[in-house]
Structures are given as structure tokens and as C-alpha cells.
SERO-4910 file (N, C-alpha, C, O; in steps of 0.05 Angstrom, whole numbers):
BEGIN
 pado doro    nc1    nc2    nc3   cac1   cac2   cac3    cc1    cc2    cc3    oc1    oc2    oc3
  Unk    A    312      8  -2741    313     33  -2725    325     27  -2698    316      9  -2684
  Unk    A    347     43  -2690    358     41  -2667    342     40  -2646    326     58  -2651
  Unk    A    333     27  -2620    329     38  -2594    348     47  -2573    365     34  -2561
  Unk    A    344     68  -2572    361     83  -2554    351     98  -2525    335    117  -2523
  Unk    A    364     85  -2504    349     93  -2484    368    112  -2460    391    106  -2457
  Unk    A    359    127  -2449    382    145  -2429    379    141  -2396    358    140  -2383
  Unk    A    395    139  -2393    394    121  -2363    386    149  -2344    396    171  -2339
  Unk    A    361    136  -2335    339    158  -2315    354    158  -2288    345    175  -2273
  Unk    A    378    141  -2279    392    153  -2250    420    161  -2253    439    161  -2237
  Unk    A    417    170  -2285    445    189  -2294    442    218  -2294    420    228  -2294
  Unk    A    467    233  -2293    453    270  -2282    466    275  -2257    475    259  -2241
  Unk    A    465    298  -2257    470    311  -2230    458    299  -2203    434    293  -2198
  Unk    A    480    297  -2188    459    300  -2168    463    320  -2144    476    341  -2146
  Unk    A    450    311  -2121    440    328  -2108    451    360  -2106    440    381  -2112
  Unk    A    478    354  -2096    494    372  -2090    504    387  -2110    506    411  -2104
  Unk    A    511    379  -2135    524    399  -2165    488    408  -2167    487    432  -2159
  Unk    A    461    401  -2174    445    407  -2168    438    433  -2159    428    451  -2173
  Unk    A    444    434  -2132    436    458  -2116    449    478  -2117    441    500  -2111
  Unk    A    473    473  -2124    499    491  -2135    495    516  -2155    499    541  -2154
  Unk    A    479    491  -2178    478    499  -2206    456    525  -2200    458    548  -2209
  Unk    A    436    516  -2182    414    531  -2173    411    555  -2165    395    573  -2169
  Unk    A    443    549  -2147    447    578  -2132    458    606  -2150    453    630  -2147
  Unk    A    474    592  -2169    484    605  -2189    469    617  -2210    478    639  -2218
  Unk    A    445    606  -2224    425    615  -2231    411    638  -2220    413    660  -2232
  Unk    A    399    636  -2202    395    645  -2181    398    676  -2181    382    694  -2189
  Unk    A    429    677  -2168    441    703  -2170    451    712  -2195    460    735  -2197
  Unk    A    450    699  -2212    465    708  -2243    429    713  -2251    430    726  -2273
  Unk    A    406    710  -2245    390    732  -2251    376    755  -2247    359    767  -2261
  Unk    A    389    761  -2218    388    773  -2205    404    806  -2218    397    829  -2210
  Unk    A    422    802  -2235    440    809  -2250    469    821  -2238    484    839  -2245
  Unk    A    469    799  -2218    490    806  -2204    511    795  -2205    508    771  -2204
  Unk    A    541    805  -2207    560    793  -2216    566    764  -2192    565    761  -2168
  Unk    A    572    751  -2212    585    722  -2189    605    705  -2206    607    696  -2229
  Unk    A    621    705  -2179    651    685  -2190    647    663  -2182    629    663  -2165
  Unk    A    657    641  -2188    664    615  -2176    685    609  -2170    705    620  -2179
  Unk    A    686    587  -2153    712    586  -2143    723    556  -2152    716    537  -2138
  Unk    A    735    553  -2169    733    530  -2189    709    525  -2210    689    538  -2216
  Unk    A    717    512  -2214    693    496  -2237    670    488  -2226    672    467  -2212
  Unk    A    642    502  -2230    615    486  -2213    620    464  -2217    624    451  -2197
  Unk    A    623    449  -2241    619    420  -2239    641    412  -2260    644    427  -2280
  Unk    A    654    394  -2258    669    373  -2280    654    366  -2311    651    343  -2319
  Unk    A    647    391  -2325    635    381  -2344    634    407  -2360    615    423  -2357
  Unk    A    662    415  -2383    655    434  -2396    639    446  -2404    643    470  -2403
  Unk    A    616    436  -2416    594    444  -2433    575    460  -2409    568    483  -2412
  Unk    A    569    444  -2386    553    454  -2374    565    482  -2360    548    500  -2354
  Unk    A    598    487  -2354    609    515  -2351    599    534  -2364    587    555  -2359
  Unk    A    608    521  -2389    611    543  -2415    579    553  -2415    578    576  -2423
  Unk    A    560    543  -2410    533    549  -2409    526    575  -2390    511    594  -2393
  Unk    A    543    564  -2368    539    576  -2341    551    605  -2351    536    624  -2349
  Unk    A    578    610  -2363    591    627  -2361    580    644  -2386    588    667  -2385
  Unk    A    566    639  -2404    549    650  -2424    531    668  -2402    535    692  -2402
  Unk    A    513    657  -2383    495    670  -2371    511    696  -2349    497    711  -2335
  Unk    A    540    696  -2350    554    714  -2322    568    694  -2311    588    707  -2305
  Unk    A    572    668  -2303    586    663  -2283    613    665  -2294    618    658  -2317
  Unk    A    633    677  -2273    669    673  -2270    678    649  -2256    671    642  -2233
  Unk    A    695    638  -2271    711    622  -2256    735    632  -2246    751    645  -2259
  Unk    A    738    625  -2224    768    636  -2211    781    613  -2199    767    594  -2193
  Unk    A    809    613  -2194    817    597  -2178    828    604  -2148    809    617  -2141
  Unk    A    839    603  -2135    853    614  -2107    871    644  -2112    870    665  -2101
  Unk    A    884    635  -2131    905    662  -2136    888    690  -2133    890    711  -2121
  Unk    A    870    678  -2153    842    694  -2163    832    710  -2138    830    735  -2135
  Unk    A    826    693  -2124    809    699  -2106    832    717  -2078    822    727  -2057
  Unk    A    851    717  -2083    865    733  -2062    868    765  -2072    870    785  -2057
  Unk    A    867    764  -2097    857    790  -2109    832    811  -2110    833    835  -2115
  Unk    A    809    795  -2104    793    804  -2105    776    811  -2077    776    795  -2059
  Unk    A    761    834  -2073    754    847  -2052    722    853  -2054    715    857  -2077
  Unk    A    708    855  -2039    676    868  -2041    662    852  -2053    639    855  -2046
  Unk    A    664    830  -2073    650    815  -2085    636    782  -2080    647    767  -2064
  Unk    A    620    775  -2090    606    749  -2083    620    733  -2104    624    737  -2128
  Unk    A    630    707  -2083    640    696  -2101    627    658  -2085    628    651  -2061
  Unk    A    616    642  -2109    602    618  -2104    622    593  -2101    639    587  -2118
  Unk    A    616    578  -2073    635    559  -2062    615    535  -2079    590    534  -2079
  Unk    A    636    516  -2095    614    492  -2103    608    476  -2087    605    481  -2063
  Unk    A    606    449  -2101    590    441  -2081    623    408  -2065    617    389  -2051
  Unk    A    642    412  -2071    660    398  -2073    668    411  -2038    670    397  -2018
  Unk    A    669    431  -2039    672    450  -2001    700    453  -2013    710    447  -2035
  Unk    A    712    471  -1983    739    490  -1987    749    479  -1956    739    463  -1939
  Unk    A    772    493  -1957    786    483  -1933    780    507  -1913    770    524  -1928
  Unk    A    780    518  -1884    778    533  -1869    792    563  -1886    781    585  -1889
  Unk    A    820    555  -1894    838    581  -1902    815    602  -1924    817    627  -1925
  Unk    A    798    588  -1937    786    602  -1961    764    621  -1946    762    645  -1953
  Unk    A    747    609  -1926    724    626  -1904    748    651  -1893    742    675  -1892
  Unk    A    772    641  -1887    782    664  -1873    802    681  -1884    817    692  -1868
  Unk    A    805    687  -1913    815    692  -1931    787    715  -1941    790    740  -1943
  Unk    A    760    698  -1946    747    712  -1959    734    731  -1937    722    751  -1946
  Unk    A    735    727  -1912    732    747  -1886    747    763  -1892    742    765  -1916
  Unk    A    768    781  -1887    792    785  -1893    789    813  -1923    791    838  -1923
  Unk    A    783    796  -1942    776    813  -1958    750    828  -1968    746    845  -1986
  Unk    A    731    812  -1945    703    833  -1944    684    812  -1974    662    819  -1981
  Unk    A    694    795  -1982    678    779  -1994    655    765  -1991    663    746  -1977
  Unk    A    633    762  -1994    606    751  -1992    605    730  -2005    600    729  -2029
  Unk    A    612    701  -1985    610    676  -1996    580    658  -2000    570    655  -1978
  Unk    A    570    649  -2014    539    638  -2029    557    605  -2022    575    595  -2036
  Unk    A    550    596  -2005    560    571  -1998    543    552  -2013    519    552  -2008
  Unk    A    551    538  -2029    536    521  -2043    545    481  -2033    535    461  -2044
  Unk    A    567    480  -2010    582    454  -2009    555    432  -2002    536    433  -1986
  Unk    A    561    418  -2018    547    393  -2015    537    384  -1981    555    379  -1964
  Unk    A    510    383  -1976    517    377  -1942    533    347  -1933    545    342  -1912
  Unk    A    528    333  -1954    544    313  -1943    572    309  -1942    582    290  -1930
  Unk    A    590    331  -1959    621    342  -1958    615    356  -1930    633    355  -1913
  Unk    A    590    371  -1921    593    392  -1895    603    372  -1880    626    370  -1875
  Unk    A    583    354  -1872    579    341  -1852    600    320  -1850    597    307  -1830
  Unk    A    617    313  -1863    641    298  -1874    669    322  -1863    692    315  -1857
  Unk    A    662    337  -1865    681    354  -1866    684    364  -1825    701    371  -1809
  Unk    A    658    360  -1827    656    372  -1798    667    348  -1776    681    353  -1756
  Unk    A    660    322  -1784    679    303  -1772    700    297  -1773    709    283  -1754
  Unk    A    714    304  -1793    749    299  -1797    754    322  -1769    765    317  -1747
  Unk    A    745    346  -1777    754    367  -1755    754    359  -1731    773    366  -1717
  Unk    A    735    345  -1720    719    343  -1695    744    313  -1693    757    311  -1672
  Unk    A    745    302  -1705    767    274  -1699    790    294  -1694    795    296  -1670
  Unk    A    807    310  -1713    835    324  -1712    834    334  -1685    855    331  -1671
  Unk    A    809    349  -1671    807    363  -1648    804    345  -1626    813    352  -1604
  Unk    A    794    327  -1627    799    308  -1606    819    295  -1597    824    295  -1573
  Unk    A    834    283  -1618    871    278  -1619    884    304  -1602    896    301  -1581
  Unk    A    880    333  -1616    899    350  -1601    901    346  -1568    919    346  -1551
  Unk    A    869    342  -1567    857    344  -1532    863    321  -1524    852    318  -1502
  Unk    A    872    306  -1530    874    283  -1514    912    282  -1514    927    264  -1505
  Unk    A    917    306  -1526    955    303  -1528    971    287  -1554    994    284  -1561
  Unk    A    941    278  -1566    955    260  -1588    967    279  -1617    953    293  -1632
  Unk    A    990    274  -1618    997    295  -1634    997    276  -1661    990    252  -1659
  Unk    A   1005    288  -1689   1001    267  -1708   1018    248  -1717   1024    239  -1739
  Unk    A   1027    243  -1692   1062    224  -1691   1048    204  -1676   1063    185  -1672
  Unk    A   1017    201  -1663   1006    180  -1659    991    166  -1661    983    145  -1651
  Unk    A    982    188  -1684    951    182  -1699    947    188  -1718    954    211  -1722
  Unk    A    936    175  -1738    938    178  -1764    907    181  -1777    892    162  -1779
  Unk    A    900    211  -1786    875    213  -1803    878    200  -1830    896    211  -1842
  Unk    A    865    180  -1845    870    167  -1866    841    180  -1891    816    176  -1889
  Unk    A    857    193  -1911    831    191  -1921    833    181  -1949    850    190  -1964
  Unk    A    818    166  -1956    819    156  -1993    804    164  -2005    780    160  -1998
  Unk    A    813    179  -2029    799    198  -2041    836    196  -2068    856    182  -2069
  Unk    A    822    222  -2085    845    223  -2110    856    252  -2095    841    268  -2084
  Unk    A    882    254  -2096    905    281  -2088    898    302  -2106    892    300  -2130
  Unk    A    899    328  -2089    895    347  -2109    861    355  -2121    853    373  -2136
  Unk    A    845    326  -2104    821    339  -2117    803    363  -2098    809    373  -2076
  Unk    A    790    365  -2108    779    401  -2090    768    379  -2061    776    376  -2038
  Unk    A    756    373  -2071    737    358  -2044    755    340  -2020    747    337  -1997
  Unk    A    781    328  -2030    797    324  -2016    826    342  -2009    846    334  -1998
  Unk    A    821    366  -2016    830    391  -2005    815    396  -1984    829    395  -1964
  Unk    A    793    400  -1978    778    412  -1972    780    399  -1942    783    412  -1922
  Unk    A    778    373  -1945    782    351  -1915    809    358  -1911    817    373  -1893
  Unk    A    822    348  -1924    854    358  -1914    855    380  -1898    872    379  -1880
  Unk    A    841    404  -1899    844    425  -1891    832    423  -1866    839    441  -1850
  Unk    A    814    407  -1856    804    407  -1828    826    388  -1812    820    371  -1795
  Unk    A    849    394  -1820    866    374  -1804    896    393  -1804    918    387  -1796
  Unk    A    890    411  -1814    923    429  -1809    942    420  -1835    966    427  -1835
  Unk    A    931    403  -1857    940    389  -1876    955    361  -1863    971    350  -1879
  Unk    A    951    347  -1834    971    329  -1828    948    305  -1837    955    283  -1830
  Unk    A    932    305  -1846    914    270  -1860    931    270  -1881    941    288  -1894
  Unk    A    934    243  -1883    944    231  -1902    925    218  -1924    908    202  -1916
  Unk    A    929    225  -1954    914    213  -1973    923    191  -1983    947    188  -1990
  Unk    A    903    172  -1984    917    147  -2000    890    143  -2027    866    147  -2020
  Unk    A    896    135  -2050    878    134  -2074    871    107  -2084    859    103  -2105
  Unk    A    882     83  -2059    872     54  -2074    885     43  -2053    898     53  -2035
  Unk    A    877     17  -2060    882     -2  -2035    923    -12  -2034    936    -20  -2015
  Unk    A    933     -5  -2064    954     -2  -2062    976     11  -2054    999      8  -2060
  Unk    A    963     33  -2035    976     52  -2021    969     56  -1990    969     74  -1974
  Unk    A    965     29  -1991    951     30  -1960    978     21  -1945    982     34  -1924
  Unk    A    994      5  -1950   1022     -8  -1949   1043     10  -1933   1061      1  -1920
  Unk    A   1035     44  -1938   1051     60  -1933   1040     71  -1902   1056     83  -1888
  Unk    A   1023     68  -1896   1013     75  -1865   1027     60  -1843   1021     36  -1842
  Unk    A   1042     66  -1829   1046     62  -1801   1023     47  -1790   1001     59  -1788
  Unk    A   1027     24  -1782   1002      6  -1772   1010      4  -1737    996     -7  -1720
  Unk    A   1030     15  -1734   1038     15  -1699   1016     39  -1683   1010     43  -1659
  Unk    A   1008     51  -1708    999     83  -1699    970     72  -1699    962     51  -1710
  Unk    A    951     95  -1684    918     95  -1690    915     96  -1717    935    106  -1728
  Unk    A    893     89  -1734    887    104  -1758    851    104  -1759    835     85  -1759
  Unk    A    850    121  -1760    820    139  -1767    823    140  -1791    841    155  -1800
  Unk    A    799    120  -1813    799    126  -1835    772    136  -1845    750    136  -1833
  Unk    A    776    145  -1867    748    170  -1875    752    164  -1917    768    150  -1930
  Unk    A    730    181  -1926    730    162  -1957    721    194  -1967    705    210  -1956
  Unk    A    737    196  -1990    723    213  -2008    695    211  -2017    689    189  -2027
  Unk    A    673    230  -2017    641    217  -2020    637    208  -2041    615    199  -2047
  Unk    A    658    207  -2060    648    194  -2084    667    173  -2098    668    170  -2123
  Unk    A    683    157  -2079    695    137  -2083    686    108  -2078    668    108  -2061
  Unk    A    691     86  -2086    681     55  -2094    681     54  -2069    697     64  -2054
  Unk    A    663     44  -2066    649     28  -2034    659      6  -2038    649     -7  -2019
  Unk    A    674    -10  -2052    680    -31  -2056    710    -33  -2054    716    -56  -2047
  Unk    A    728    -20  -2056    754    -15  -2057    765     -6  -2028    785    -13  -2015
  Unk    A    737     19  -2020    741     27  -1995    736      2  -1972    750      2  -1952
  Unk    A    718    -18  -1975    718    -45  -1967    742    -57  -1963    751    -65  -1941
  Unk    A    753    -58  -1985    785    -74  -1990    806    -56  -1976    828    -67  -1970
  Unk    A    803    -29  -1969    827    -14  -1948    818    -33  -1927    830    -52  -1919
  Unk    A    791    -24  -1918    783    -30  -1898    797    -66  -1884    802    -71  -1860
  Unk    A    799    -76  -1897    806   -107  -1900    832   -111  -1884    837   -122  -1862
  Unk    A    851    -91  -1911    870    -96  -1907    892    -75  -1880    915    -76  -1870
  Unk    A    872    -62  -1880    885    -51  -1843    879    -63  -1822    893    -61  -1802
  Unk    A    854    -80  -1824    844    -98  -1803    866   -116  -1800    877   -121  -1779
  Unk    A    874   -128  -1826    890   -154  -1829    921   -137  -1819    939   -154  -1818
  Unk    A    928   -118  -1815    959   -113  -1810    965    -90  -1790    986    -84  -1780
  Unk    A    939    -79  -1784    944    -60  -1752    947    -81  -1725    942   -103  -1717
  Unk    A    963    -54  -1716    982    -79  -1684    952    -77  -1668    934    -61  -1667
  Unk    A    960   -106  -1654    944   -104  -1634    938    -85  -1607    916    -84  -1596
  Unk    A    965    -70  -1601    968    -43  -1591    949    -18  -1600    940     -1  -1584
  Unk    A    944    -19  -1629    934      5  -1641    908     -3  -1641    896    -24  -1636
  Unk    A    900     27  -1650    860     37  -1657    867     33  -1685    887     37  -1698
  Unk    A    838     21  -1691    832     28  -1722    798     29  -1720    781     16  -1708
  Unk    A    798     53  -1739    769     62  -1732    765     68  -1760    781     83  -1771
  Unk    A    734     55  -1779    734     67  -1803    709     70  -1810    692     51  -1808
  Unk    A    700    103  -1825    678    113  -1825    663    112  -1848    670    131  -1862
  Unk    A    646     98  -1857    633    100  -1892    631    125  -1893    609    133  -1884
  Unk    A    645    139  -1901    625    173  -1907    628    172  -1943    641    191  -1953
  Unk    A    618    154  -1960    611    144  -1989    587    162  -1992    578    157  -1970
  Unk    A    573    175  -2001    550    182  -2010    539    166  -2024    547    157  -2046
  Unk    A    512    158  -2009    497    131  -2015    481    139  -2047    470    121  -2061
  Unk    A    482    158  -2052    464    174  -2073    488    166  -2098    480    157  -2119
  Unk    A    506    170  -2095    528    168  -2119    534    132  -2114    534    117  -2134
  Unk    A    537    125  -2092    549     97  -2084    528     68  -2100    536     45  -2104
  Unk    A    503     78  -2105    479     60  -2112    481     68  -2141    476     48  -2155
  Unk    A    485     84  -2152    490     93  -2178    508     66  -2189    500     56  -2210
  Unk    A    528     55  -2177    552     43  -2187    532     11  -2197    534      5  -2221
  Unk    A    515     -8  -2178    506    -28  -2190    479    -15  -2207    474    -23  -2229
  Unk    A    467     -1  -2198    447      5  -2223    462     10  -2253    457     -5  -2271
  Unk    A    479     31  -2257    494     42  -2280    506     10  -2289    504      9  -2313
  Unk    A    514     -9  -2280    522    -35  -2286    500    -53  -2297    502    -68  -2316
  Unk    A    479    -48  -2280    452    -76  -2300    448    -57  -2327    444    -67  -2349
  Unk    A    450    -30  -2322    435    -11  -2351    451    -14  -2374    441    -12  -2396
  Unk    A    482    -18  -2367    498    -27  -2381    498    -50  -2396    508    -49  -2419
  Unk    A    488    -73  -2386    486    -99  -2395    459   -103  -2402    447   -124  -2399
  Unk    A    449    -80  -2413    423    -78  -2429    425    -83  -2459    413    -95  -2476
  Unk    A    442    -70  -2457    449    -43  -2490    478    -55  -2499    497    -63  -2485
  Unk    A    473    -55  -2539    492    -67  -2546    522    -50  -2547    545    -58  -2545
  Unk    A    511    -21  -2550    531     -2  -2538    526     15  -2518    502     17  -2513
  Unk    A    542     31  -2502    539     47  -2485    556     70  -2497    576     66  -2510
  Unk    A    545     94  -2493    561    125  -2487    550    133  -2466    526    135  -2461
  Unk    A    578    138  -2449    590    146  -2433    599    171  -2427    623    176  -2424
  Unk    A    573    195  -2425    581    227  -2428    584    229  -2402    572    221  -2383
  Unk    A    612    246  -2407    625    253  -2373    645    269  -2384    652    268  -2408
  Unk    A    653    282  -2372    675    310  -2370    706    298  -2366    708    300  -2342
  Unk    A    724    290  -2372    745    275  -2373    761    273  -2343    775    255  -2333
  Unk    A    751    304  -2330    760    317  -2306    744    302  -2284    756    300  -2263
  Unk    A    719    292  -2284    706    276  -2260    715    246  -2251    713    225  -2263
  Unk    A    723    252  -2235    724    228  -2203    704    207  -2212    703    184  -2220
  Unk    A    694    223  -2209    656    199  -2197    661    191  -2227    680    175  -2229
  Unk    A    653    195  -2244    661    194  -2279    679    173  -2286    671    158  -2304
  Unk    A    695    171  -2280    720    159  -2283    711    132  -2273    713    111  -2286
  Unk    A    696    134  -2237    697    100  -2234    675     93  -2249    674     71  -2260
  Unk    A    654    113  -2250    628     95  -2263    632     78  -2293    625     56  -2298
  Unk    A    652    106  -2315    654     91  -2323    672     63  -2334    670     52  -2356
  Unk    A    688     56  -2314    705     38  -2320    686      9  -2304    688    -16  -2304
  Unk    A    670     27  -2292    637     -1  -2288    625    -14  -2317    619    -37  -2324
  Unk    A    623     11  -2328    614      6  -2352    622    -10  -2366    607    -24  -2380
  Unk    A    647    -11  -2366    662    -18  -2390    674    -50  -2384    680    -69  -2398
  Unk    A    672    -45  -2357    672    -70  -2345    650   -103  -2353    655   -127  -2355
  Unk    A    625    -85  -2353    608   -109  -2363    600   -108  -2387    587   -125  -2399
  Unk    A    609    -82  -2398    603    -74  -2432    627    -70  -2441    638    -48  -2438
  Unk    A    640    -91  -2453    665    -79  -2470    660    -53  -2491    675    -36  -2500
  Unk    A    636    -58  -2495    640    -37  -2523    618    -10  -2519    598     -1  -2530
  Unk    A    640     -1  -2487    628     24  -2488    646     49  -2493    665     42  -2506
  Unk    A    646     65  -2490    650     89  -2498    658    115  -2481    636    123  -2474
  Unk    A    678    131  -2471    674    152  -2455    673    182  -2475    693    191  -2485
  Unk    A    642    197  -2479    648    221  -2496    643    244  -2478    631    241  -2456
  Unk    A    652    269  -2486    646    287  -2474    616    306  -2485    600    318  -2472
  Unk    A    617    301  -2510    589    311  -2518    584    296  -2547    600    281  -2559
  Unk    A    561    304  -2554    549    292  -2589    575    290  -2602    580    269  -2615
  Unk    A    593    308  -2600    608    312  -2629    633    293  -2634    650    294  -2652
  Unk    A    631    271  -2609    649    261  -2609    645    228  -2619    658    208  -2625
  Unk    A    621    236  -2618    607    203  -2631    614    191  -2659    615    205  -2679
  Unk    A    619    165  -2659    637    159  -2686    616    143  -2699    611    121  -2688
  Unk    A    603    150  -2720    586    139  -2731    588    104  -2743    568     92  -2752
  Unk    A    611     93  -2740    619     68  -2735    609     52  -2712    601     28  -2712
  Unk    A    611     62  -2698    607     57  -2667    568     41  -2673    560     21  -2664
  Unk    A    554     59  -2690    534     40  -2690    531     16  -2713    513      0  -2713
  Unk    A    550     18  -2729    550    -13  -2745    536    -31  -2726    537    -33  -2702
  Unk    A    517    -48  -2752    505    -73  -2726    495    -65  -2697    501    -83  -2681
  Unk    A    486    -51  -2689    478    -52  -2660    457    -41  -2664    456    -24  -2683
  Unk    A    433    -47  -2646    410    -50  -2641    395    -31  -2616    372    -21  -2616
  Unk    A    417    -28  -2596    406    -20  -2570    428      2  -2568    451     -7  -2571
  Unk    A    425     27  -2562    442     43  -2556    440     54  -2529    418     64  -2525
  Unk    A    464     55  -2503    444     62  -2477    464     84  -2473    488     80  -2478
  Unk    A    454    110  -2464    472    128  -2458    467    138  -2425    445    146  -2416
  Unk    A    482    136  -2415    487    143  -2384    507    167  -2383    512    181  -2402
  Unk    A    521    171  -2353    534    197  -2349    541    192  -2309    541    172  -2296
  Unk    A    545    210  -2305    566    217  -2284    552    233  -2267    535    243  -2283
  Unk    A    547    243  -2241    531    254  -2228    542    289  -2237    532    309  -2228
  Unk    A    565    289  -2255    572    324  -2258    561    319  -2302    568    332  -2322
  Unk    A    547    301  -2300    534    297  -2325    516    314  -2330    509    314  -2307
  Unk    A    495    336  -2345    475    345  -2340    453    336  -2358    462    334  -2382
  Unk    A    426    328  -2355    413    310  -2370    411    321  -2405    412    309  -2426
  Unk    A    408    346  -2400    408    362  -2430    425    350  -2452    416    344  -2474
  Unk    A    461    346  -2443    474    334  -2448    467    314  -2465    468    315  -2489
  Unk    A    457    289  -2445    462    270  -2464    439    261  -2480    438    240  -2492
  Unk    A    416    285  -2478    397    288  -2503    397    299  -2524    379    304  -2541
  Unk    A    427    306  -2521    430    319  -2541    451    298  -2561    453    296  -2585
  Unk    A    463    286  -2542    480    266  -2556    450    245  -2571    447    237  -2594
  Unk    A    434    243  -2548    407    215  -2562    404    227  -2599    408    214  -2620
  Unk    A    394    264  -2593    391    274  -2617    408    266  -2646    401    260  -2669
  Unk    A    442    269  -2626    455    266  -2663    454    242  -2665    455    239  -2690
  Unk    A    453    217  -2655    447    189  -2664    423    186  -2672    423    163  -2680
  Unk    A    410    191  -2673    378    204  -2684    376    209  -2720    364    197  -2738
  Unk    A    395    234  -2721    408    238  -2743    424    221  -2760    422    215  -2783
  Unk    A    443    214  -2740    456    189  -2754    444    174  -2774    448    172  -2798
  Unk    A    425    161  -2757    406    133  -2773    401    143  -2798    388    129  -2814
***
């Protein structure tokens, strides 16, 4: 008989959490509510959401629509979306993660200090590492007039002007370890003329996930790996995984499980992604259950 165990600091956390909450919430209230993206990187748990009332919308979406409540996740928005949804008399249910607020409120407060001091962005450089295009690093971008520059790994650090200041800042759910290695390598190549100034803003809640999800890994003769194909945080955890467990697995739900996969193995450990929801991958424990 298999043992199969599900990793107790896998799941949502805080912030998709309170999100999910708020949305509940007002969707029993029986009141219509849109979203403004995807609550969380994890189909199944949408499709759940959107069974009960919730809309997803995207921007386009949302320039169309007037009088209505529509739910900010928890990833935050850039300034343009607060004053967009002013504008059209919209009632925003702010759901942004406080540690994107509070992340978000210092990029601004850095951009605004540069202006006041005359520094225009021809002498200072907001740096932030994070992936392009993702909501949450929209969202920073936008407290800067769009002039921060994104970089996604330490191999794109090469492209910064090192004559200039650089103020660097981290997507909250990027490797503390990689962000280390920017960190390194601007030390090692900014002029002695220039500032370099760099801020952990990692969320310690997702950031501690990375060596725990690693020993739980090197438990178990296999791992699954439920995560939404679309998550960040997902993506590095699991290539942690896979890192000290060759023979793990990334699924999006039960149905993807290959009944091969348990030939010979003894310990089955299933983990997940903080846009993971625990239901999820008890439901995946279930069909290997069946399996046997």
C-alpha cells in the first residue's frame, strides 16, 4: 500500500487567501462581481469561483464597464486602473496582497524622491526582478510612470547602466537566491561614482516555502507537483523539486496522473504552489487512492 503524504506548507497563501475570501463573500451576498484577471493562477480553483458568480475581465473589459463592483486580486494594479475605475463610477473590493501594497508604496515613494531631487530617469535607475508582463510586476512598473526597468535573472543584469544609481526591488515571489546573485553582481560592476541600493521585498511567507518544499521532496519516492502552468511562484518551486527529486512531476489536477508513474514506488509526496488550493491536491491523493 502506497504512503502518500501532502505537504502541510503547500496552498494558498496569505494574500490569494484573502482574495478568495473577499470574493465569496460578495458572491453571497448575491451580488454581481467581476474580477480583474484571474483570482489566482490555477484553473480549477476559477472555474469553481466562476460556477458560484465570479467574472473575469481583463482591462479592455473593464473600460467598458460602469456602476459596477469589480475585485482587484491580490497581485495589485498600477495607479491608471484606481483612476480609470474613478472615472467610471466603479466600486473597487481591493483585495492586493499587503505586502505587493507596501512594495508598491515604496517603488512610488523612491520614483518621487528622484523627481525631487531633479533626478530624472537618465540618472537613476529603478531595477526590478520579477517575470515581464506579470500582473504584479505591472503593477510596480506603474508606480514609476512605466520608466523601472525589469530584469528576470541574473543574466540580464549585464544590460543596466552601472555609471547610473540603481535602486533595486524583487518581485514578492521570486528566488531569494538568484535575487542574491543580482545583488552580487551589481556590487561587483557599479562605478564607484554611483549609488546602489537593494531592497529584499521577497515575501518571507512564499521565500521559506522554497527549502521546506525541498527536504519534503527528498522524502518521497515521487512527487506531484499540482500548480496551474500560469504561476510564477509555481514554476520556481517546482523546478526545486525537481531539482532534488528527479522523478517529479508538474500536474494541473487528478486527471493528469499517469498511472505508471507509480510502478515500484512506495512514498508518494504531493505539494503545490501558494495559487495551489488544498482541495486540489486531495483530490489528486483521492485518484491515487483509486489507483492502487
Amino acid at each position: 500500500m502506497l504512503n502518500i503524504e501532502i505537504d502541510n506548507g503547500s496552498g494558498f497563501c496569505f494574500g490569494v487567501t484573502t482574495a478568495i475570501q473577499k470574493a465569496e463573500e460578495e458572491l453571497a451576498k448575491g451580488n454581481r462581481l467581476y474580477c480583474l484577471g484571474d483570482i489566482v493562477h490555477n484553473g480549477m480553483e476559477c472555474e469553481r469561483l466562476r460556477a458560484m458568480g465570479l467574472i473575469t475581465i481583463n482591462h479592455d473589459d473593464l473600460r467598458e464597464l460602469h456602476d459596477v463592483k469589480v475585485l482587484l486580486r491580490a497581485h495589485g494594479e498600477p495607479p491608471e486602473t484606481y483612476e480609470l475605475a474613478r472615472r467610471n463610477n466603479i466600486e473597487i473590493i481591493d483585495a492586493t496582497c499587503p505586502v505587493v501594497l507596501q512594495l508598491q508604496k515604496r517603488i512610488k515613494k523612491q520614483y518621487e524622491c528622484s523627481l525631487a531631487s531633479h533626478l530624472s530617469p537618465l540618472t537613476s535607475q529603478i531595477v526590478i526582478f520579477g517575470k515581464k508582463g506579470h500582473a504584479e510586476v505591472l503593477g510596480l512598473v506603474g508606480q514609476t510612470h512605466s520608466d523601472a526597468i525589469v530584469i528576470e535573472n541574473v543574466d540580464e543584469v549585464a544590460k543596466l547602466d552601472f555609471s547610473r544609481d540603481i535602486y533595486l526591488y524583487s518581485q514578492t515571489t521570486k528566488s531569494l537566491d538568484e535575487f542574491h546573485r543580482i545583488i552580487e553582481y551589481i556590487q561587483q560592476h557599479i562605478s564607484p561614482t554611483a549609488t546602489f541600493k537593494s531592497f529584499d521585498t521577497i515575501c518571507r511567507s512564499v521565500a521559506n516555502r522554497m527549502p521546506n518544499i525541498s527536504q519534503f521532496a527528498t522524502k518521497h519516492d515521487l512527487i506531484l507537483f499540482v500548480c496551474g502552468r500560469k504561476s510564477s511562484n509555481g514554476k520556481v518551486l517546482y523546478n526545486e523539486c525537481l531539482r532534488v527529486n528527479p522523478n517529479t512531476h508538474l500536474i494541473e489536477g487528478p486527471d493528469e496522473i499517469d498511472r505508471q508513474w507509480l510502478t515500484g514506488i512506495n512514498t508518494v509526496g504531493i505539494c503545490g504552489a501558494t495559487s495551489t488550493p488544498k482541495w486540489l491536491m486531495e483530490q489528486c491523493r483521492d485518484a491515487i487512492i483509486k489507483m492502487e
